[in-house]
C-alpha positions as CSV (number, residue, x, y, z in Angstrom):
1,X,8.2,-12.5,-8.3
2,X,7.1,-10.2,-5.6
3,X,8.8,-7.6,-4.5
4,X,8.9,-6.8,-0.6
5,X,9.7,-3.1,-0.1
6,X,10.9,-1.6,3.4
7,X,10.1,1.2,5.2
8,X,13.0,3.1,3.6
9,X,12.3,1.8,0.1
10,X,8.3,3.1,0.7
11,X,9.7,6.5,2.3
12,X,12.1,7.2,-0.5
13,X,9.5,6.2,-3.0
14,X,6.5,8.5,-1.6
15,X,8.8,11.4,-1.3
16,X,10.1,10.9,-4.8
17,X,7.0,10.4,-6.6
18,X,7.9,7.5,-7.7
19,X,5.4,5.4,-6.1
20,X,1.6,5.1,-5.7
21,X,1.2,3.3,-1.9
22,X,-2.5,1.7,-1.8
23,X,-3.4,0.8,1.9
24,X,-5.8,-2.1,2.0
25,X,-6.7,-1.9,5.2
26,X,-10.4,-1.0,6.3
27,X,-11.5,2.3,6.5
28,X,-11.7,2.8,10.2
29,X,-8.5,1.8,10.2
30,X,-7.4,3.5,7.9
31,X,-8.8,6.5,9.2
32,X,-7.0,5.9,12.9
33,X,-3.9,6.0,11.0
34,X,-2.1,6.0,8.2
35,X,1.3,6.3,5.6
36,X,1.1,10.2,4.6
37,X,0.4,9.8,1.0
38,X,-1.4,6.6,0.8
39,X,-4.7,6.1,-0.3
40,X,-7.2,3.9,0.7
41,X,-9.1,1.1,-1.2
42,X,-10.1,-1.4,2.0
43,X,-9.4,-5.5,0.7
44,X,-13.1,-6.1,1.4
45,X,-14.5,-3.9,-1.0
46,X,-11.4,-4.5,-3.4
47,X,-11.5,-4.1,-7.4
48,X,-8.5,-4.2,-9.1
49,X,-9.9,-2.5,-12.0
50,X,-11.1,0.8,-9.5
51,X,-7.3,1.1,-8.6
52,X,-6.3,5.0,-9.2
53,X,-4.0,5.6,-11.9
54,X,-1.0,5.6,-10.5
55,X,0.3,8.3,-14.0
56,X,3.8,6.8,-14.0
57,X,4.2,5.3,-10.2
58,X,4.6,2.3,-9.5
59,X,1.9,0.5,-7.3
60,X,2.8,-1.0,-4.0
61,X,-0.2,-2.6,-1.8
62,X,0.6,-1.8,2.3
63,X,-1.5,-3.5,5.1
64,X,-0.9,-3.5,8.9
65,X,1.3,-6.5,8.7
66,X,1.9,-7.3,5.4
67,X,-0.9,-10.1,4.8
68,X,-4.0,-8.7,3.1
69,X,-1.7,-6.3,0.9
70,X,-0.1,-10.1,-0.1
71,X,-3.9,-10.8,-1.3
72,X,-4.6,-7.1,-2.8
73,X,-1.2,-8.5,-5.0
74,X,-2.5,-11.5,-6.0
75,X,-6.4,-10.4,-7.0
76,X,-4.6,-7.4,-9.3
77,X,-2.5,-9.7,-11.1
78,X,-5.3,-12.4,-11.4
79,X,-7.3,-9.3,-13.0
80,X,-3.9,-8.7,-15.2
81,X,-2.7,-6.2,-13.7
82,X,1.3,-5.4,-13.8
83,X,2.0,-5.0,-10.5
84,X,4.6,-6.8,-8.2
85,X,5.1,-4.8,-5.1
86,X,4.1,-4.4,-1.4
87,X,5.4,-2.8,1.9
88,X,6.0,-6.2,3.8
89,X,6.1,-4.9,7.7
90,X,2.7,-2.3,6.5
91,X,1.8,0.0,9.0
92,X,2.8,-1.8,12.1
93,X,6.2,-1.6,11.0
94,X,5.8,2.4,9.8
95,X,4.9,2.9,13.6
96,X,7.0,0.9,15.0
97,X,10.0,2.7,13.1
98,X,9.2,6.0,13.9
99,X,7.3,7.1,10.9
100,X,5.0,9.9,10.3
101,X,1.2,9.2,10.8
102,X,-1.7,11.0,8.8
103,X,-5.4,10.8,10.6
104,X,-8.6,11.1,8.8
């Protein structure tokens, strides 16, 4: 089962602590623009096993659309991960909403 958070769910969860949002987008894009709070770990260079501990959070893969975090999902559970989560409108839908961008 996979679980497709939205932009509220993701906000509430970074401001809570409660989750730990990995964006699997490149780095220059990532770097253009992204979810205050996220990290970066780009899909082409992806290893489930470097993923930071999240100490208690739960993971949730973001994208820009909601595609390659789909395929960050699948290659952490194929590694045996317990994860289940991602932001299904990604950073598209963070800007279209209105939300806060980080550069850098």
């Amino acid at each position: 089962m996979v679980h497709e958070l939205s932009m509220d769910e993701v906000a509430e969860g970074l401001e809570g602590g409660s989750i730990l949002l990995v964006d699997v987008r490149e780095a220059h894009e990532f770097a253009m623009g992204h979810i205050p709070g996220s990290v970066s770990m780009p899909l082409s260079q992806f290893d489930p096993v470097a993923l930071p501990v999240p100490d208690g959070r739960r993971i949730v893969f973001s994208c820009a659309a909601g595609v390659r975090s789909l395929r960050a999902l699948d290659l952490a559970r194929a590694a045996g991960m317990d994860v289940n989560s991602h932001y299904l409108g990604g950073f598209k839908d963070w800007l279209m909403s209105g939300g806060t961008v980080a550069r850098g």
